[in-house]
C-alpha positions in Angstrom: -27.3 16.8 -2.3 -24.9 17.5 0.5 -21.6 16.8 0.3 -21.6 14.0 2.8 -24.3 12.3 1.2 -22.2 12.8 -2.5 -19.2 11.3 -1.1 -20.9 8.5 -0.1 -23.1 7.5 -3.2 -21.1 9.2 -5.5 -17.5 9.2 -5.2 -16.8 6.8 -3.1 -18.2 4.2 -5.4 -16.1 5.9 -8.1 -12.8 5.5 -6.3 -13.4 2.2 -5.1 -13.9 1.3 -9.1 -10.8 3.2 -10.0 -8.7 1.6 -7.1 -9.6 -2.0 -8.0 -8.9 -1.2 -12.1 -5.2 -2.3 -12.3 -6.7 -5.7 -10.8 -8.9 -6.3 -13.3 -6.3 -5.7 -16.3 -3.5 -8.2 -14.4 -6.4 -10.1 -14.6 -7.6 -9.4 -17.7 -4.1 -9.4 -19.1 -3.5 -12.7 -17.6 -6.4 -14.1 -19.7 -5.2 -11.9 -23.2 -8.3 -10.5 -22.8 -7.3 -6.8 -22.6 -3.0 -7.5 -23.7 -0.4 -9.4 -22.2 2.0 -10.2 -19.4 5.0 -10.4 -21.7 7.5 -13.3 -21.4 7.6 -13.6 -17.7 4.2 -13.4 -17.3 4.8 -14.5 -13.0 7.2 -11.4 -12.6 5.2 -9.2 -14.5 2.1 -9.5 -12.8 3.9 -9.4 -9.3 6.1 -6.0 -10.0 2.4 -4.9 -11.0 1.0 -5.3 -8.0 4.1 -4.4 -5.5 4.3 -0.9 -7.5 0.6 -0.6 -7.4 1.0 -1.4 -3.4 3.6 1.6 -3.0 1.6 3.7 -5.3 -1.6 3.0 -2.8 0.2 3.2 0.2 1.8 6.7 -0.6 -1.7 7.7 -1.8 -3.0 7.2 1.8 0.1 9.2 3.3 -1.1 11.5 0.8 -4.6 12.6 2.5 -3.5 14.1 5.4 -0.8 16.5 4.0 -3.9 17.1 1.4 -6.2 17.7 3.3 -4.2 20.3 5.4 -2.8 22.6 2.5 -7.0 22.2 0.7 -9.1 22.7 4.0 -10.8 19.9 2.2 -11.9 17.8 5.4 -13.5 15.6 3.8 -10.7 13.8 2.0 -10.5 12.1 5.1 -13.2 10.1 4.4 -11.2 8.1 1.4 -8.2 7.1 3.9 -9.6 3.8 5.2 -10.5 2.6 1.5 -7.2 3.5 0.0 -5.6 2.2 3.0 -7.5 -1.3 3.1 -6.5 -1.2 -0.7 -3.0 -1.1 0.4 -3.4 -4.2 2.1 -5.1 -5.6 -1.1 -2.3 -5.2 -3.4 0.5 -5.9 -0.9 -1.4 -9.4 -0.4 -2.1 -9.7 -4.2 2.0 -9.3 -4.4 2.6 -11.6 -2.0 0.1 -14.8 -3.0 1.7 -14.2 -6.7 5.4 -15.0 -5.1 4.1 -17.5 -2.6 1.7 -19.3 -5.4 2.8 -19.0 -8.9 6.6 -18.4 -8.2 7.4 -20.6 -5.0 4.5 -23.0 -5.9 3.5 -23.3 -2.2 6.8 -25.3 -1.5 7.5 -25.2 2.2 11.9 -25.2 1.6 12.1 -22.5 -0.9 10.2 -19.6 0.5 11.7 -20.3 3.7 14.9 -20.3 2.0 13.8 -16.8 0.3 12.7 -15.5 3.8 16.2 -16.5 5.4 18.5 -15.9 2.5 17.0 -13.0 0.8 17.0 -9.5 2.6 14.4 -7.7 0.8 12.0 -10.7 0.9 11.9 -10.3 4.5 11.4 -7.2 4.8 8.3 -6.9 2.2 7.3 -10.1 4.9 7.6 -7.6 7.7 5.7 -5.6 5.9 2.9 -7.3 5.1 2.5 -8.8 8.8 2.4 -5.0 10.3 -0.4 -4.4 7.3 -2.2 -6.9 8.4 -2.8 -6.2 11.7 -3.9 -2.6 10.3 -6.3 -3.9 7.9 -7.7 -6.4 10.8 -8.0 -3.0 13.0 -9.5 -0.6 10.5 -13.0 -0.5 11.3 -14.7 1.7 13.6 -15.9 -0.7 16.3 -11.9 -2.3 17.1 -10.6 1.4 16.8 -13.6 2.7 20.0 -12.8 -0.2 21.5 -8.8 0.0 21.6 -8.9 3.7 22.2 -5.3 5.5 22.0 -3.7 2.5 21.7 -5.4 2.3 18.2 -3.4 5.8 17.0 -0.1 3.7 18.5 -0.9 0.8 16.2 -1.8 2.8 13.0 1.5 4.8 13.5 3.1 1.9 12.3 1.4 2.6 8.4 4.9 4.3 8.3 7.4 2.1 9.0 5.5 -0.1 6.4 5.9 2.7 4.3 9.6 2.4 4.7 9.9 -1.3 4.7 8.0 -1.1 1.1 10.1 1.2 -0.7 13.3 -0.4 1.1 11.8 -4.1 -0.3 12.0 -2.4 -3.4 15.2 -0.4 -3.2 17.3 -3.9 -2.5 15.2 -5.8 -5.1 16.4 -3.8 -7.5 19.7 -4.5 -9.1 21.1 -1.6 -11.1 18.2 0.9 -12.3 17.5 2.5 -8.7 15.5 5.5 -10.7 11.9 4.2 -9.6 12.8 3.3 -5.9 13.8 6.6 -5.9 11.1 8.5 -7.2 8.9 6.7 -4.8 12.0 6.9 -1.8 11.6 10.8 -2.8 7.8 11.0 -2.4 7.8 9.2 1.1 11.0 11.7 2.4 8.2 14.8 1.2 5.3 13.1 3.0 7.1 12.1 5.9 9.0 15.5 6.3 5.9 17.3 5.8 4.6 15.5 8.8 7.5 15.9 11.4 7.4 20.1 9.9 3.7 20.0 11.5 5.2 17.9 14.3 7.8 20.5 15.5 5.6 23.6 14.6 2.8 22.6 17.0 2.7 24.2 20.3 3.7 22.3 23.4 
């Protein structure tokens, strides 16, 4: 079997099972079927999915600074799914906050989204993800050409916007925001090395 064809009924299946498992235990959790959210089972389940959004988002900033130092080319082929992912979790995040802890009541998220700083920027966030996810497939990316590369450049100020959501939601332990501030600086350093090394 080539290594096309592998990737394709193989491992891409495998990844796609692996990336949708800390769903299926919020889920799961939810229910007491495989543990439990804790006492505040609303903000548990929400910081589950906004560091599982970071974690996914930094894994598709990952592939290209992978695939460079490996030769491995065809790690390529996982960007889209860990990418649309992304998307997933960050919307997962959101509908928990919007839902369960603002109850869909009109006055207090928009009283969140005016008053609260890091709420609108994971909203910023999530509206400049969504137009990625809603561009992501093969047929809108021939059809907008370059501009397509201009959009997708954005993936990194979402990047930014995420772990800065984070940074200012948190109140005095900054050690996680910074592990993940940490990781973004390396990926997007890495990048702008390339940038300046290539010829003119």
């Amino acid at each position: 079997m080539d290594t096309l064809r592998q990737i394709r009924l193989i491992w891409k299946p495998a990844v796609f099972a692996a990336c949708l498992l800390p769903f299926a235990l919020a889920v799961g959790d939810a229910f007491e079927i495989t543990g439990r959210l804790g006492a505040n089972p609303i903000e548990e389940i929400m910081d589950r999915f906004g560091n599982w959004s970071l974690r996914f988002i930094l894994l598709t900033l990952a592939v290209t600074p992978l695939r460079r130092l490996s030769g491995w080319n065809w790690l390529a082929r996982f960007r889209r799914m860990l990418g649309l992912f992304t998307f997933f979790y960050v919307l997962m995040h959101f509908l928990t906050w919007l839902v369960l802890d603002q109850g869909l009541l009109m006055s207090a998220i928009i009283e969140d989204l005016v008053k609260r700083p890091f709420i609108t920027i994971g909203f910023a966030a999530l509206l400049l993800l969504t137009a990625l996810a809603a561009t992501s497939t093969a047929a809108v990316r021939r059809r907008m050409g370059r501009r397509w590369q201009l959009l997708h450049n954005l993936v990194y100020v979402i990047a930014i916007l995420g772990v800065w959501h984070y940074w200012w939601q948190v109140k005095k332990d900054i050690s996680e925001p910074l592990i993940y501030a940490a990781i973004l600086a390396v990926l997007l350093g890495a990048r702008l090395w390339w940038a300046l090394r290539r010829p003119k």
